[in-house]
N, C-alpha and C positions, 0 to 999 in steps of 0.2 A: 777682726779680732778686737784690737781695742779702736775708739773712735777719736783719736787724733789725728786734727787737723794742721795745715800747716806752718801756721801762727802757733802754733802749741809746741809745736817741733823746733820751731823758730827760735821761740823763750826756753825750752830747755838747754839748747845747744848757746847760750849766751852763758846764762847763770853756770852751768856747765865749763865753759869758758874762765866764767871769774874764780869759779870755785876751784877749779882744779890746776888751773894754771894753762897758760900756750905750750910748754914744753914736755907734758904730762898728758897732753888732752889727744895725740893721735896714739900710744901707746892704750890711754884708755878707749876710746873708741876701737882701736882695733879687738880687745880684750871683749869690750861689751857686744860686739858685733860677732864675737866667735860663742857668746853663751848663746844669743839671740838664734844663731843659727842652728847649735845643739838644740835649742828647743823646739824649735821647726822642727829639725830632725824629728826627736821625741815625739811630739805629738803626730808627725806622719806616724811615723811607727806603729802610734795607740790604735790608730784611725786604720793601717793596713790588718792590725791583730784583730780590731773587730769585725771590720768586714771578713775577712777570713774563717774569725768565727759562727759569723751568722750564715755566711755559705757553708761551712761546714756543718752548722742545724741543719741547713736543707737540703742539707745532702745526705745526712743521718735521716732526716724524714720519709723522704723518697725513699733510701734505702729500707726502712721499715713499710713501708707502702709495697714494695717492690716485694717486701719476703711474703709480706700478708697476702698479698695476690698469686705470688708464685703457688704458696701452701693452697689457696685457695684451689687453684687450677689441676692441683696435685689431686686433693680431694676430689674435684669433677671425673677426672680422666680414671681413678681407682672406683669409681659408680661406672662410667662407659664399660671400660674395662671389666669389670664384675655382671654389666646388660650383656657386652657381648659374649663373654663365655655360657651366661644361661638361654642367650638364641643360640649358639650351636650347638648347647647340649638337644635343646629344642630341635631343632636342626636333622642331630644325628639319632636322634628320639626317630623322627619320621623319616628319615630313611630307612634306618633298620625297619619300621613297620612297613615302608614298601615295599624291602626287599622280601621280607616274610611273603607278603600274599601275592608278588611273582616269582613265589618259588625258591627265592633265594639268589634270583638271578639280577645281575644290573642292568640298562638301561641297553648298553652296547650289548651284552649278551642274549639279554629277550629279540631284540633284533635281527641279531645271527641266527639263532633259534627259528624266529618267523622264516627268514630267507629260502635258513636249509628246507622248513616244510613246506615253503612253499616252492621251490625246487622239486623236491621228492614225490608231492601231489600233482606234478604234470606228465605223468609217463609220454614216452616216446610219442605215443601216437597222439597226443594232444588232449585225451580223455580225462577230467580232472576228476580224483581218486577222494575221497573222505576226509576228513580233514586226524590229523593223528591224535594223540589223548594230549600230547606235550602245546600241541599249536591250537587245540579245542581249548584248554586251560590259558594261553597265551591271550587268545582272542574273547575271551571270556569278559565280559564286565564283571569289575572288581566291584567286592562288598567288603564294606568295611567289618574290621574284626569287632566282635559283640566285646570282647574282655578290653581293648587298647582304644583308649580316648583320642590318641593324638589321628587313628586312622578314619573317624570319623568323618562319612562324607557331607559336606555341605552345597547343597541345589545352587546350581548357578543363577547370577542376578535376574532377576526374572520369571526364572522359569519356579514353577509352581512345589514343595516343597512335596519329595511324596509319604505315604504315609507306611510305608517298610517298617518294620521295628528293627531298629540299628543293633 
């Protein structure tokens, strides 16, 4: 703090000495020794208020970092969230066109379907009978509908692309 040596200390505490007297001079010292140390005090104080305050800046900063990213994330997840409900609508787009051109029927039910005819087309004696109109239709390669985009069939990788008119 200050650069006093102790030859400096030495000659204040004389003159100190003459000026004030020997009977005066431990009541002074103890006096000036009690402001010395309020001031200590004080200035710790200053020293804990600032730092306190400057971690309190970056703790304000972070916290605005922190809402900016949150908001940020909010926004990302209301776009996911708005993709995913237009793939299921997508989704439920082509299902309902599948169910259309098997009849109306689901996945587990065209299957039942198949079993029963194919059940019903083995009479007793082992003779296999015609196939019915329900399990003709079943077995049928599907064509996609000329009017619904989403049933649109696309040729698998490779294979050559034909030229049907959709």
């Amino acid at each position: 703090m200050f650069d006093i040596g102790f030859s400096e200390l030495l000659l204040i505490g004389v003159v100190a000495l003459i000026v004030i007297g020997p009977e005066r001079l431990p009541k002074v010292a103890r006096t000036a020794g009690a402001w010395l140390g309020r001031l200590n005090r004080y200035v710790s104080d200053v020293k804990h208020d600032i730092d306190r305050e400057m971690r309190m800046d970056e703790l304000r900063k972070l916290q605005d970092e922190m809402k900016a990213s949150a908001q940020k994330y909010e926004v990302m997840a209301d776009q996911v969230e708005s993709e995913v409900k237009r793939e299921v609508g997508d989704v439920d787009k082509v299902i309902q066109a599948m169910s259309r051109t098997d009849g109306g029927l689901t996945a587990s039910e065209a299957e039942k379907v198949r079993a029963e005819a194919a059940a019903a087309a083995v009479p007793e004696g082992g003779a296999e009978t015609a196939p019915s109109g329900v399990e003709a239709a079943l077995n049928a390669p599907l064509e996609p509908a000329a009017a619904d985009p989403v049933t649109v069939a696309t040729p698998a990788p490779g294979a050559e692309p034909s030229n049907r008119a959709a």
